[in-house]
Each structure stands twice: as C-alpha cells, then as structure tokens.
PDB file of the backbone (N, CA, C, O) and the ligand in Angstrom, with CONECT records:
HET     ZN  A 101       1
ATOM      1  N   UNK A   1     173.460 106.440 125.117  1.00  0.00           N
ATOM      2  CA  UNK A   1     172.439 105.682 125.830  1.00  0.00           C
ATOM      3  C   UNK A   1     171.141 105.705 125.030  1.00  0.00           C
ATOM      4  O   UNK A   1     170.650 106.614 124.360  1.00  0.00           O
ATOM      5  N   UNK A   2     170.761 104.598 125.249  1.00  0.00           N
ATOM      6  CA  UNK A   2     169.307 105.011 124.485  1.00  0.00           C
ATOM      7  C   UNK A   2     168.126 103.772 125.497  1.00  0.00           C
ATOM      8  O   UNK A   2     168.318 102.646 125.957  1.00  0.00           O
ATOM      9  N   UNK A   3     166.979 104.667 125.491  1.00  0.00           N
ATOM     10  CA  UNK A   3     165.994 104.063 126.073  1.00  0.00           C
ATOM     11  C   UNK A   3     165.052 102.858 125.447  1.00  0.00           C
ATOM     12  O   UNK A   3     164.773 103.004 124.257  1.00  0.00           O
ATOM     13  N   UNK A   4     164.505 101.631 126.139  1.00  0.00           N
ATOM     14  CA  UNK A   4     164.663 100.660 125.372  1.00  0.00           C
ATOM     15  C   UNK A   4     163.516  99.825 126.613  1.00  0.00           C
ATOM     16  O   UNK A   4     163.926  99.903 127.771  1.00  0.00           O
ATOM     17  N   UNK A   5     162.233  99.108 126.423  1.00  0.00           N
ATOM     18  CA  UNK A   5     161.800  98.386 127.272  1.00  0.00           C
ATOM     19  C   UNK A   5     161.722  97.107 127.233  1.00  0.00           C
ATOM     20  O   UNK A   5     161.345  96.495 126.233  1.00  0.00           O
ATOM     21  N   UNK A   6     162.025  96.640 128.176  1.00  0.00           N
ATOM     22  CA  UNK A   6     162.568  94.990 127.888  1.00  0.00           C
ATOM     23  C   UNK A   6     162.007  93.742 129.363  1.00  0.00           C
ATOM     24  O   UNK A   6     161.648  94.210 130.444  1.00  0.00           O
ATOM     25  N   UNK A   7     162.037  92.325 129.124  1.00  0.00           N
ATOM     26  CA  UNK A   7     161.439  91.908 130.242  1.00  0.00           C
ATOM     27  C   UNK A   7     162.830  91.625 131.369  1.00  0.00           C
ATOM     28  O   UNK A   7     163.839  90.944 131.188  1.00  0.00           O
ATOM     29  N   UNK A   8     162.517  92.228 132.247  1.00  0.00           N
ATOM     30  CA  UNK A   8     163.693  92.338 133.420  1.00  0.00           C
ATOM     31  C   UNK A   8     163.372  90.887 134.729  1.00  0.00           C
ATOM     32  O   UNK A   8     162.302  91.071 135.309  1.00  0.00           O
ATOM     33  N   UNK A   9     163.953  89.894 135.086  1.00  0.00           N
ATOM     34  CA  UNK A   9     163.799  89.770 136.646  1.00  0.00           C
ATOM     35  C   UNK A   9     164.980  90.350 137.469  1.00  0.00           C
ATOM     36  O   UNK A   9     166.175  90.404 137.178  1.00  0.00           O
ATOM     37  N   UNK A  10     164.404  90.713 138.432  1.00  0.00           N
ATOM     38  CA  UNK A  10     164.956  90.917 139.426  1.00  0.00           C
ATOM     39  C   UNK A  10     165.126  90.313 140.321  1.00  0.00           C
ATOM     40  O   UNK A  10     166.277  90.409 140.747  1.00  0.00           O
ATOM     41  N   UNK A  11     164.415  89.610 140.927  1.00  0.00           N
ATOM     42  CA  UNK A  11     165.445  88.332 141.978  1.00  0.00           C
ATOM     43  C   UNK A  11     164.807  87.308 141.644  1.00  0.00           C
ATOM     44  O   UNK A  11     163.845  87.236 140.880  1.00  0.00           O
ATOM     45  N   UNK A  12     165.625  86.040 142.529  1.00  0.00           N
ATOM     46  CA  UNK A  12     165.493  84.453 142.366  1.00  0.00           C
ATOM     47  C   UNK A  12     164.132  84.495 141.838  1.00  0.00           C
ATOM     48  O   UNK A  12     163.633  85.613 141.964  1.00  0.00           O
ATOM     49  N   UNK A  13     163.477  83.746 141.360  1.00  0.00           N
ATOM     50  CA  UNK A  13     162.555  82.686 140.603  1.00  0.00           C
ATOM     51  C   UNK A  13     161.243  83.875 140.764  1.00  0.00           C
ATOM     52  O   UNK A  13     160.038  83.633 140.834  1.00  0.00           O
ATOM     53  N   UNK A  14     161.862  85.073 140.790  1.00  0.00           N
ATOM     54  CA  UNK A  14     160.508  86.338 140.494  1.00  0.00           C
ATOM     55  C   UNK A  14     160.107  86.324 139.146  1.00  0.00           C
ATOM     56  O   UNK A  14     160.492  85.458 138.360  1.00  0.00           O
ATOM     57  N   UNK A  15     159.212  87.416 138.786  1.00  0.00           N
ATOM     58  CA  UNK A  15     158.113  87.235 137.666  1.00  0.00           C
ATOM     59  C   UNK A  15     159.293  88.037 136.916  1.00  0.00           C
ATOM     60  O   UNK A  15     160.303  88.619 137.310  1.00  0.00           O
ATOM     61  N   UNK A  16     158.634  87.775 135.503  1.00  0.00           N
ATOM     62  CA  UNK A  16     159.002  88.912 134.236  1.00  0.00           C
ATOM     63  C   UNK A  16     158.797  89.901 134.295  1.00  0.00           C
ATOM     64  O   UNK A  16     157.567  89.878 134.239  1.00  0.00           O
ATOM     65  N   UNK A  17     159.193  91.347 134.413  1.00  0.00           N
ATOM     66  CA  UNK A  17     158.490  92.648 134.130  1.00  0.00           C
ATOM     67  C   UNK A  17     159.125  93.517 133.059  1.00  0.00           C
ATOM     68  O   UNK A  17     160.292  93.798 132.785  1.00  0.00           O
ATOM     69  N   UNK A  18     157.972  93.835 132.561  1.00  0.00           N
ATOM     70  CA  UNK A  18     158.285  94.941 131.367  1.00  0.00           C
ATOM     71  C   UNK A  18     158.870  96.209 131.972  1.00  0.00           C
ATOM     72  O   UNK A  18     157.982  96.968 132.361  1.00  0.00           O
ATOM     73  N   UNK A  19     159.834  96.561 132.122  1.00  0.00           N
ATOM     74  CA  UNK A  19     160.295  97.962 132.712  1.00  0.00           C
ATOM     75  C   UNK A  19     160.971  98.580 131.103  1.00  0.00           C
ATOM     76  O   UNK A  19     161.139  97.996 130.032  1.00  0.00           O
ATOM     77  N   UNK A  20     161.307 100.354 131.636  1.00  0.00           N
ATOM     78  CA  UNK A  20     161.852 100.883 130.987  1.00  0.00           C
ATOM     79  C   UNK A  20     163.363 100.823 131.658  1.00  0.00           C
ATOM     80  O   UNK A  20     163.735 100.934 132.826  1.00  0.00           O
ATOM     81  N   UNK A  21     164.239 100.546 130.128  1.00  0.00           N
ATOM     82  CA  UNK A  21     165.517 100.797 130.737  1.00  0.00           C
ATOM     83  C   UNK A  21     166.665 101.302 130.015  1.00  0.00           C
ATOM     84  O   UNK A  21     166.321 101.522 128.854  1.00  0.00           O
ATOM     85  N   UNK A  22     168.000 101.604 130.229  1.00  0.00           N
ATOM     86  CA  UNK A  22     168.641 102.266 129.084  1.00  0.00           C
ATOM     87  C   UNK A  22     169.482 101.253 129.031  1.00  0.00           C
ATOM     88  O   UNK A  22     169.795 100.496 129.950  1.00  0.00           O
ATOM     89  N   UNK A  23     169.997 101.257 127.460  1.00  0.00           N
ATOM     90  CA  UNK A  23     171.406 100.722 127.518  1.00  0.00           C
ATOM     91  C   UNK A  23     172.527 101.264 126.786  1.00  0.00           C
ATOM     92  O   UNK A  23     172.222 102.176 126.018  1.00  0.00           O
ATOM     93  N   UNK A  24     173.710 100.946 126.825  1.00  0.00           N
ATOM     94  CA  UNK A  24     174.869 101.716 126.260  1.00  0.00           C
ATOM     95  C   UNK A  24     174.753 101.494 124.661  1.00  0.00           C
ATOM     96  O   UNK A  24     174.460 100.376 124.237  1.00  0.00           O
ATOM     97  N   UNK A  25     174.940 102.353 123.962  1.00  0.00           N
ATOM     98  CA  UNK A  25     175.511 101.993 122.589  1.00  0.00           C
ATOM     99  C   UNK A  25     176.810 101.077 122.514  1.00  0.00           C
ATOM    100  O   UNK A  25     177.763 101.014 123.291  1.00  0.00           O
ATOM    101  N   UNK A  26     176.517 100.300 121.186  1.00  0.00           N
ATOM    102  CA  UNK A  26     177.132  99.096 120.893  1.00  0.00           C
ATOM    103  C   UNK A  26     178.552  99.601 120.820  1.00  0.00           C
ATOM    104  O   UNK A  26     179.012 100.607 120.279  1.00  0.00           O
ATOM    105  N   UNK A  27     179.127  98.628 121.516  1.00  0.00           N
ATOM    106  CA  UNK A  27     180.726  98.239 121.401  1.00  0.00           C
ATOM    107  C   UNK A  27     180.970  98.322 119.979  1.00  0.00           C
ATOM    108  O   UNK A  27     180.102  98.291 119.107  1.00  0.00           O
ATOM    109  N   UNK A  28     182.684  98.468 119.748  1.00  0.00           N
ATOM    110  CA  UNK A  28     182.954  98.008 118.726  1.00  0.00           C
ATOM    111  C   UNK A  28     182.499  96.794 117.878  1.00  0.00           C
ATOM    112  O   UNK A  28     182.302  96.754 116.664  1.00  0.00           O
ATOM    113  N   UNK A  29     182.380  95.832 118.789  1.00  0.00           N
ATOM    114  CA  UNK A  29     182.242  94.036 118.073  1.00  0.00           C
ATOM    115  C   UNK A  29     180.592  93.886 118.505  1.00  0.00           C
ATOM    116  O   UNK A  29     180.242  92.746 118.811  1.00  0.00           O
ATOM    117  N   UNK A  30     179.505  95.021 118.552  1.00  0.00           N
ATOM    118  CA  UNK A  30     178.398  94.977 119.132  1.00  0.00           C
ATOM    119  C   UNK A  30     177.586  95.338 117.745  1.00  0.00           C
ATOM    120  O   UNK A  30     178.000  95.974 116.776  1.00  0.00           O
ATOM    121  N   UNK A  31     176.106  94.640 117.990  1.00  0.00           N
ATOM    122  CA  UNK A  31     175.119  95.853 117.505  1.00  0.00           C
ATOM    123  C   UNK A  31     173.948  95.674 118.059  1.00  0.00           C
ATOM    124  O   UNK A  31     173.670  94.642 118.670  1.00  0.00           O
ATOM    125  N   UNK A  32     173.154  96.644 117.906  1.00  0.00           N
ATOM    126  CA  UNK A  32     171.523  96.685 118.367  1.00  0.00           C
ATOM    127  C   UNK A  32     171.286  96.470 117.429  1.00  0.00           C
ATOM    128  O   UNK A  32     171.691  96.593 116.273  1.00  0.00           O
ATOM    129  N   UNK A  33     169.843  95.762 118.487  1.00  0.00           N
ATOM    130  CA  UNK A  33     168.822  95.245 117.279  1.00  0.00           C
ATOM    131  C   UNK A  33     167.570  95.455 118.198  1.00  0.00           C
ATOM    132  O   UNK A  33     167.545  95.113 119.381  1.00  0.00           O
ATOM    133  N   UNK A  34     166.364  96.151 117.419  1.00  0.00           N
ATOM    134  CA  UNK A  34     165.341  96.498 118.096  1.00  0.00           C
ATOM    135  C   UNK A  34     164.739  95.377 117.623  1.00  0.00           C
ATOM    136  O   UNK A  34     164.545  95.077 116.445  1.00  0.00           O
ATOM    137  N   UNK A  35     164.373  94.605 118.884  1.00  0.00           N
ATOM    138  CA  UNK A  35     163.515  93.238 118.771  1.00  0.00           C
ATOM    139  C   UNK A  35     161.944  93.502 118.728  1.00  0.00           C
ATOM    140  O   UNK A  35     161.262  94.326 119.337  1.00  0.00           O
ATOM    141  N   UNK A  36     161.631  92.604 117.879  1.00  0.00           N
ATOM    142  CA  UNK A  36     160.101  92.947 117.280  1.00  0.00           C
ATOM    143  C   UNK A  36     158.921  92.099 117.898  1.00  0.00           C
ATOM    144  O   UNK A  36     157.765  92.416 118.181  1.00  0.00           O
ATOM    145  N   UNK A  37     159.636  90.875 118.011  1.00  0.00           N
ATOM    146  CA  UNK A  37     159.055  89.552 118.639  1.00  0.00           C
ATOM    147  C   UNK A  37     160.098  88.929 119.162  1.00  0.00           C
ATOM    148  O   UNK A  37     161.275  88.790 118.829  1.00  0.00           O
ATOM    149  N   UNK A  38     159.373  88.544 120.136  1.00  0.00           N
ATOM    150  CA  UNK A  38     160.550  87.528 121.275  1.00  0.00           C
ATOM    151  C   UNK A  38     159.803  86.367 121.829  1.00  0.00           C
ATOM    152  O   UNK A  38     158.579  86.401 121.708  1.00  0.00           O
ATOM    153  N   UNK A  39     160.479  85.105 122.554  1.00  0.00           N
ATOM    154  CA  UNK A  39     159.902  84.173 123.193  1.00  0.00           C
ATOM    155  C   UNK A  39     160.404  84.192 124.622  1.00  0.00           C
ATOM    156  O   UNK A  39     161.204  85.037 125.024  1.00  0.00           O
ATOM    157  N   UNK A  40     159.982  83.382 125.248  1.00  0.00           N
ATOM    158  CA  UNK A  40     160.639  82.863 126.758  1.00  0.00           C
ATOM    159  C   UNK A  40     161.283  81.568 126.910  1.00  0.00           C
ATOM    160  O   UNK A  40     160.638  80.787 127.610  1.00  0.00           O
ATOM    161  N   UNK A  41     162.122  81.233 126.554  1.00  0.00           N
ATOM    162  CA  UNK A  41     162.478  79.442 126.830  1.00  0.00           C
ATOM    163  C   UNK A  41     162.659  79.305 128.129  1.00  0.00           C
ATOM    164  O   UNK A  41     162.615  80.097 129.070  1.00  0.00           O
ATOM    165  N   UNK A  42     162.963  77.665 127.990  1.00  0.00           N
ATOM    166  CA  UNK A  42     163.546  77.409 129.090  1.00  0.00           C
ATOM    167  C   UNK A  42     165.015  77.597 129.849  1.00  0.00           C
ATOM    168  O   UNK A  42     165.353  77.297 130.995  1.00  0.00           O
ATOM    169  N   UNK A  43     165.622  78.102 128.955  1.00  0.00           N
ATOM    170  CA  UNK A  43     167.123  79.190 129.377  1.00  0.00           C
ATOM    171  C   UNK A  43     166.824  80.160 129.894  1.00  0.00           C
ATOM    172  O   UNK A  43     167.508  80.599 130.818  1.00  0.00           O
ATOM    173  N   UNK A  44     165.885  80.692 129.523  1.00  0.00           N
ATOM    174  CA  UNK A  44     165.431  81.846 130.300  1.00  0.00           C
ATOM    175  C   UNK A  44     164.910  81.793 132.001  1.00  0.00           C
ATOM    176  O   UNK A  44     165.443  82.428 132.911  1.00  0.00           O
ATOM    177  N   UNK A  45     163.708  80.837 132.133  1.00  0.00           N
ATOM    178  CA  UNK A  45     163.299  80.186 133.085  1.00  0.00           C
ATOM    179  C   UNK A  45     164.442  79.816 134.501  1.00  0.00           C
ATOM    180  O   UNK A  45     164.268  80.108 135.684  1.00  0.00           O
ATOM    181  N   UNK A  46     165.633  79.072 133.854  1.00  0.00           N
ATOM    182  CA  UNK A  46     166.216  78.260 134.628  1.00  0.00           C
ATOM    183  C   UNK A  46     167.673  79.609 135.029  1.00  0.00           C
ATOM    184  O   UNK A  46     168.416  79.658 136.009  1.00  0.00           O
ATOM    185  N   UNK A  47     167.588  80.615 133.692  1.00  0.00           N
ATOM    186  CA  UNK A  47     168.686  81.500 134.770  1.00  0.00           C
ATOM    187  C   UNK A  47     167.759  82.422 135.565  1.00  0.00           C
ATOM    188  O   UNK A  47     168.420  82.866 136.503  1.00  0.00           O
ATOM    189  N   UNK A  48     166.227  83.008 135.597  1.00  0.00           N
ATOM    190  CA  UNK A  48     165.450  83.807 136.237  1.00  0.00           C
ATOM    191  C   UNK A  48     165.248  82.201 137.736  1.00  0.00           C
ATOM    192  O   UNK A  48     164.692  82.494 138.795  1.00  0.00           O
ATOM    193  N   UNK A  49     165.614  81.172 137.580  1.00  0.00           N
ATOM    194  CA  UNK A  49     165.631  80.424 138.928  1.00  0.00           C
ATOM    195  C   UNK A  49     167.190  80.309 139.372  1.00  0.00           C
ATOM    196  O   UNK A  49     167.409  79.732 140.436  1.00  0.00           O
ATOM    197  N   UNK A  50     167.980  80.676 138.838  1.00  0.00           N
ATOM    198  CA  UNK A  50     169.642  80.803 139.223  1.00  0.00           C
ATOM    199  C   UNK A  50     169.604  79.426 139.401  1.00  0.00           C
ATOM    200  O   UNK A  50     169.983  79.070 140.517  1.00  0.00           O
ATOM    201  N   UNK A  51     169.241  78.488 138.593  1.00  0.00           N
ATOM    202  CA  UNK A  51     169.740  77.012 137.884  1.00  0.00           C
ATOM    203  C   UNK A  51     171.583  77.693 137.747  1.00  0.00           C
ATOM    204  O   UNK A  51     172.616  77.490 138.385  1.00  0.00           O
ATOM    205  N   UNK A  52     171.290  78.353 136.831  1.00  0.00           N
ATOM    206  CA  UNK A  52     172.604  79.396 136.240  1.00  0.00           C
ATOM    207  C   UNK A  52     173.120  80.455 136.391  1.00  0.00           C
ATOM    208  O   UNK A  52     172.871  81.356 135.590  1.00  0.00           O
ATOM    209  N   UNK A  53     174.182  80.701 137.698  1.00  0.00           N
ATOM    210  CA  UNK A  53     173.976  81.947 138.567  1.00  0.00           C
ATOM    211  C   UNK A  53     174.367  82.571 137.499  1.00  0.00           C
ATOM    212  O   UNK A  53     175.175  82.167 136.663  1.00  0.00           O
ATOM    213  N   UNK A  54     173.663  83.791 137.524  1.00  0.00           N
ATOM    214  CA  UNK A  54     173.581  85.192 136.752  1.00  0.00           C
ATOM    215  C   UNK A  54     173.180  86.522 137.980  1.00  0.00           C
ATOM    216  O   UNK A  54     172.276  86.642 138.808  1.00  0.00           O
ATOM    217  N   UNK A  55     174.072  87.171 137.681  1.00  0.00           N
ATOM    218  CA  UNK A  55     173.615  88.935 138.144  1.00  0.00           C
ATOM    219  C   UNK A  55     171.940  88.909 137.885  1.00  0.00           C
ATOM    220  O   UNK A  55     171.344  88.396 136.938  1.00  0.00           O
ATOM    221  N   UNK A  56     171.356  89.673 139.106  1.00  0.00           N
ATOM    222  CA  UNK A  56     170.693  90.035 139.122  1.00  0.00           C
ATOM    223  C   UNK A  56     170.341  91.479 139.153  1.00  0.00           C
ATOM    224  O   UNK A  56     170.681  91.869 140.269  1.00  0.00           O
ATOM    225  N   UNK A  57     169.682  92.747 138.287  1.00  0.00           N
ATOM    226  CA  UNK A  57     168.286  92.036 137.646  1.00  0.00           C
ATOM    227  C   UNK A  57     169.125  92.248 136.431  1.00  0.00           C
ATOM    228  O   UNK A  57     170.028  93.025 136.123  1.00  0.00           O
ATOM    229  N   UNK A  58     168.169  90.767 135.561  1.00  0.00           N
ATOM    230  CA  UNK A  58     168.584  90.932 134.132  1.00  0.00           C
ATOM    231  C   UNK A  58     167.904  91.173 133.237  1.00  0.00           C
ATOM    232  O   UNK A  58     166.702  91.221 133.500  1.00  0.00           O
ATOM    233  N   UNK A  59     168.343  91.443 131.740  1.00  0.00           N
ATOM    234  CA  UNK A  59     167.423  91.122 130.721  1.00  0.00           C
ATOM    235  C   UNK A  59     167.153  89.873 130.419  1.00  0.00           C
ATOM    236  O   UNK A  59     168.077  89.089 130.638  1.00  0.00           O
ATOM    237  N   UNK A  60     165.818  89.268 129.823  1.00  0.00           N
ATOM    238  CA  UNK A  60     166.171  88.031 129.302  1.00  0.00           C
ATOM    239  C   UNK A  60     165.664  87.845 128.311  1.00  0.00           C
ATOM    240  O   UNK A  60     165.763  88.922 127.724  1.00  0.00           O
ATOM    241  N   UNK A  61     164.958  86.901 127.447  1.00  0.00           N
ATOM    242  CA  UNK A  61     164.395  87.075 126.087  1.00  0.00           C
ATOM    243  C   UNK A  61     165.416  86.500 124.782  1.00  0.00           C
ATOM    244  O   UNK A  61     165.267  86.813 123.601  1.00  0.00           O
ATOM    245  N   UNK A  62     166.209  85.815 125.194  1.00  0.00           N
ATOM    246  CA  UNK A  62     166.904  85.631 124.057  1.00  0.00           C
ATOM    247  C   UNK A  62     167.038  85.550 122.432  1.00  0.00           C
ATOM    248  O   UNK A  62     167.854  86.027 121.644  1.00  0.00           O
ATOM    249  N   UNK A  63     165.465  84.449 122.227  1.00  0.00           N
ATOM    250  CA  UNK A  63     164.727  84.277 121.285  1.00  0.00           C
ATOM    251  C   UNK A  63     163.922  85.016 120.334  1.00  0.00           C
ATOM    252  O   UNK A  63     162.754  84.700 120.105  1.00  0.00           O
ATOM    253  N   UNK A  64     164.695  86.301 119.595  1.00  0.00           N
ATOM    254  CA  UNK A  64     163.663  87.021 119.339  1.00  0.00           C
ATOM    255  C   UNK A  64     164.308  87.479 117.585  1.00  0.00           C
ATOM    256  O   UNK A  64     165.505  87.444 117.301  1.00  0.00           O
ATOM    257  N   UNK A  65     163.481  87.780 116.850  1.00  0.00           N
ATOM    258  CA  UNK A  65     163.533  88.651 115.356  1.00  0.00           C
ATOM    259  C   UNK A  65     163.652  90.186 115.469  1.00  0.00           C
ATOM    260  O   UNK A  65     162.638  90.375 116.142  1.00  0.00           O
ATOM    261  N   UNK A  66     164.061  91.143 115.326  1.00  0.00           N
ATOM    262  CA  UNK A  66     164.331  92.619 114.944  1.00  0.00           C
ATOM    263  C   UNK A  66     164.976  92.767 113.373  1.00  0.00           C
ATOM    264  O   UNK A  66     165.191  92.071 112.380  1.00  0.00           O
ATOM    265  N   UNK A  67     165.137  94.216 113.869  1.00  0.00           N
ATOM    266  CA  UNK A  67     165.784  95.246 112.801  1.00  0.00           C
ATOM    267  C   UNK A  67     167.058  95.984 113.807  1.00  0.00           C
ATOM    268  O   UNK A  67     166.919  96.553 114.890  1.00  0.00           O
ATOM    269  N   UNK A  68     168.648  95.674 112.803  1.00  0.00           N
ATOM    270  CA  UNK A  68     169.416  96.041 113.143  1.00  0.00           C
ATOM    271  C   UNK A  68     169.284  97.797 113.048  1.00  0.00           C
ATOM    272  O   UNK A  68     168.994  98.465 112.055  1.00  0.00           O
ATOM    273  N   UNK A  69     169.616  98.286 114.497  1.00  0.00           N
ATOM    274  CA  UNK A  69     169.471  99.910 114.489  1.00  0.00           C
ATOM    275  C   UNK A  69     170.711 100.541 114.584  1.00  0.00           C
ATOM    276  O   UNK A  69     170.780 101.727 114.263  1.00  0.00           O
ATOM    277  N   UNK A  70     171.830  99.871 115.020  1.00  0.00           N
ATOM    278  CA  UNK A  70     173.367 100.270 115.136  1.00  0.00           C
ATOM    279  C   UNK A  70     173.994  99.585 114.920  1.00  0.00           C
ATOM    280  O   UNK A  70     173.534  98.546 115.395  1.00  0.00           O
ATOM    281  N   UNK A  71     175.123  99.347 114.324  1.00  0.00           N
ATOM    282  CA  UNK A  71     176.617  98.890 114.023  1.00  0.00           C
ATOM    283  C   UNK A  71     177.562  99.593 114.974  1.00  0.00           C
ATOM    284  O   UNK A  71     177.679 100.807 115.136  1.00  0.00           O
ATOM    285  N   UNK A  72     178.316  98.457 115.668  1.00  0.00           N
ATOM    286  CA  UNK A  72     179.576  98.723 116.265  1.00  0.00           C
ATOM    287  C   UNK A  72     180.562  99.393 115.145  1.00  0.00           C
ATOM    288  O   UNK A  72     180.351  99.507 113.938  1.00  0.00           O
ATOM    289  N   UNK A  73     181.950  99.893 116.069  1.00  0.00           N
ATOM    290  CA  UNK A  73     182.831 100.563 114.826  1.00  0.00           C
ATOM    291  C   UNK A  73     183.536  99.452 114.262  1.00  0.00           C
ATOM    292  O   UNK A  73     184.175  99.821 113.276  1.00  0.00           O
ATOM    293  N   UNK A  74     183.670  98.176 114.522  1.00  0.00           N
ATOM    294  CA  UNK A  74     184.684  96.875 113.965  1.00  0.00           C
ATOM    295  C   UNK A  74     183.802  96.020 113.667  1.00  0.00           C
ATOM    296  O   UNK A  74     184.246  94.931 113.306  1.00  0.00           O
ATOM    297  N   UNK A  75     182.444  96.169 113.701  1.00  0.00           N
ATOM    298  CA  UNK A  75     181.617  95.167 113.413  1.00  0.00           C
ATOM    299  C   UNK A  75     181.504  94.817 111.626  1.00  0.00           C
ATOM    300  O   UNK A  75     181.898  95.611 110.772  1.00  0.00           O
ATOM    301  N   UNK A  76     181.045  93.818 111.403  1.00  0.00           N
ATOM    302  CA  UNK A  76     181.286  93.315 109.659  1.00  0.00           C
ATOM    303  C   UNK A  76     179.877  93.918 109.488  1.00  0.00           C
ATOM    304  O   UNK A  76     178.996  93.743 110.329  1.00  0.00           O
ATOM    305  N   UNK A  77     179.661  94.815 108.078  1.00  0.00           N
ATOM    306  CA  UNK A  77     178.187  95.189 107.440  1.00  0.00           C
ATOM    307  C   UNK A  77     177.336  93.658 107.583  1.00  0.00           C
ATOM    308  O   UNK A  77     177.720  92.531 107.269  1.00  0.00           O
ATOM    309  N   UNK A  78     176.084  94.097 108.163  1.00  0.00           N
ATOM    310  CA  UNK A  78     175.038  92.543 108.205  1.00  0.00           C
ATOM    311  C   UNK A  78     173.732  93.373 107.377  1.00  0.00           C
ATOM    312  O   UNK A  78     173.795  94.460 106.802  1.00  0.00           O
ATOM    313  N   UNK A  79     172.525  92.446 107.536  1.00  0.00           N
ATOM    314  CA  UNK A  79     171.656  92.456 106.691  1.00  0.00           C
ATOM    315  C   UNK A  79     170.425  93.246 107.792  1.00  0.00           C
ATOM    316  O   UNK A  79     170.461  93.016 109.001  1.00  0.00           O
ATOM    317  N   UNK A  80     169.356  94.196 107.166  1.00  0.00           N
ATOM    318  CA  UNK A  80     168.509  95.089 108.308  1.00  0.00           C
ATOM    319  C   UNK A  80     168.159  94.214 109.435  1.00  0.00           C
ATOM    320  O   UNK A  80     168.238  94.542 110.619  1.00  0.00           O
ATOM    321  N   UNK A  81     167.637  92.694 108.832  1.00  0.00           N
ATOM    322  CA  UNK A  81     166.805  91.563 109.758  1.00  0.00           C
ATOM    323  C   UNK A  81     167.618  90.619 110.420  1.00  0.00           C
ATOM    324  O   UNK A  81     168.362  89.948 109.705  1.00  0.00           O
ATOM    325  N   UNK A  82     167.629  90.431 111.630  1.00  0.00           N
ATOM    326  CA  UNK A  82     168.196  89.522 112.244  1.00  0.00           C
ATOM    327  C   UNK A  82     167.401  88.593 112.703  1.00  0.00           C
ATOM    328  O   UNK A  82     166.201  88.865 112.723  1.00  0.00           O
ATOM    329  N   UNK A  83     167.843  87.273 113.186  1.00  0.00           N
ATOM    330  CA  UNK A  83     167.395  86.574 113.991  1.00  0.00           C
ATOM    331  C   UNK A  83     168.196  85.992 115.343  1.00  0.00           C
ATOM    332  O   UNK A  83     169.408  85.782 115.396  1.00  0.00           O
ATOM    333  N   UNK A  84     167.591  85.860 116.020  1.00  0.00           N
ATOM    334  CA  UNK A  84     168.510  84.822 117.151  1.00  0.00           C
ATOM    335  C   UNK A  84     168.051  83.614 117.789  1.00  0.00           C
ATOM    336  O   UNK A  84     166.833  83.682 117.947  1.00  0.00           O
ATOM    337  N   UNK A  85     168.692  82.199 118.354  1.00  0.00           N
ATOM    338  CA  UNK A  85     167.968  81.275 118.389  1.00  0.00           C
ATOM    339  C   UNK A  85     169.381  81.328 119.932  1.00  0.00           C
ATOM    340  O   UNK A  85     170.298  82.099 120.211  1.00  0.00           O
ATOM    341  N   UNK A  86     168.778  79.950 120.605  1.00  0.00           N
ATOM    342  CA  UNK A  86     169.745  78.688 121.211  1.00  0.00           C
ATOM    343  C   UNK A  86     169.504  77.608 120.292  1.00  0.00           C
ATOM    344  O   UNK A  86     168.790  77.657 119.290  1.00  0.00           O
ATOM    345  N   UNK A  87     170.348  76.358 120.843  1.00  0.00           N
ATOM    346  CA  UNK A  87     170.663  75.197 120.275  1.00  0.00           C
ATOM    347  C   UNK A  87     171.073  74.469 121.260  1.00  0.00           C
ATOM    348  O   UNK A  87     171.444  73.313 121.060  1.00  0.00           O
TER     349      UNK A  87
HETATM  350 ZN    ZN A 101     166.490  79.633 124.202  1.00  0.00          ZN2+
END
C-alpha cells in the first residue's frame, strides 16, 4: 500500500477534494506513476455527474504527466516520464 493524495468525488455532481488515500501496489500488467501535473476535462466532469455511471467515491484526473515509481511483475521496461491523454 502506499499513501498517495489525489482529487476524490464522492457523490453525484459534488465538488473535487484533495483527500489522502492509499492504493494497492501495481498489478502485474500495472504501474504507478506519481503524477506531477494534472487537468480536469470534461470526462471527468460528466462521470463526477454520473453522465457515466461510475462507483462512487472516485479518483479522477485523468490528464496528467509523472514519473514512473513502480513496475508491475509482467509489465514491458518503459521510460521514467509518462504521459496520459483522452481522445
Ligand atoms: Zn480527458
């Protein structure tokens, strides 16, 4: 487990909050990445309004740049910097 703060909602069309929270170490086909900068889209928006039912509370933030901190055990060697987008 490792401790990690991230923007959470918790119910229908509630606010963003920065909480502390843990999460599991990466799966085999997983890795962390400690995100450095992040955005909010509108994917984000429309599942924090359950446009797109999702479990509640979640993480959200999709949009963001880090540094890979773990490798899964089946995961392929990647590069320290990641990015992530939608499309
Ligand atoms: Zn997006």
């Amino acid at each position: 487990m490792t401790a990690i703060r991230a923007a959470v909602v918790s119910e229908k069309a509630g606010p963003f909050t920065i909480e502390d929270v843990e999460i599991d170490d990466p799966r085999p086909d997983e890795v962390r990445v400690r995100i450095v900068g992040t955005g909010v889209c509108h994917t984000d928006a429309i599942v924090r309004d359950q446009v797109y039912p999702t479990p509640l509370p979640a993480v959200l933030g999709h949009e963001g740049a880090g540094v890979v901190e773990q490798v899964g055990s089946a995961s392929a060697p990647c590069g320290p910097e990641i990015m992530s987008s939608c499309r």
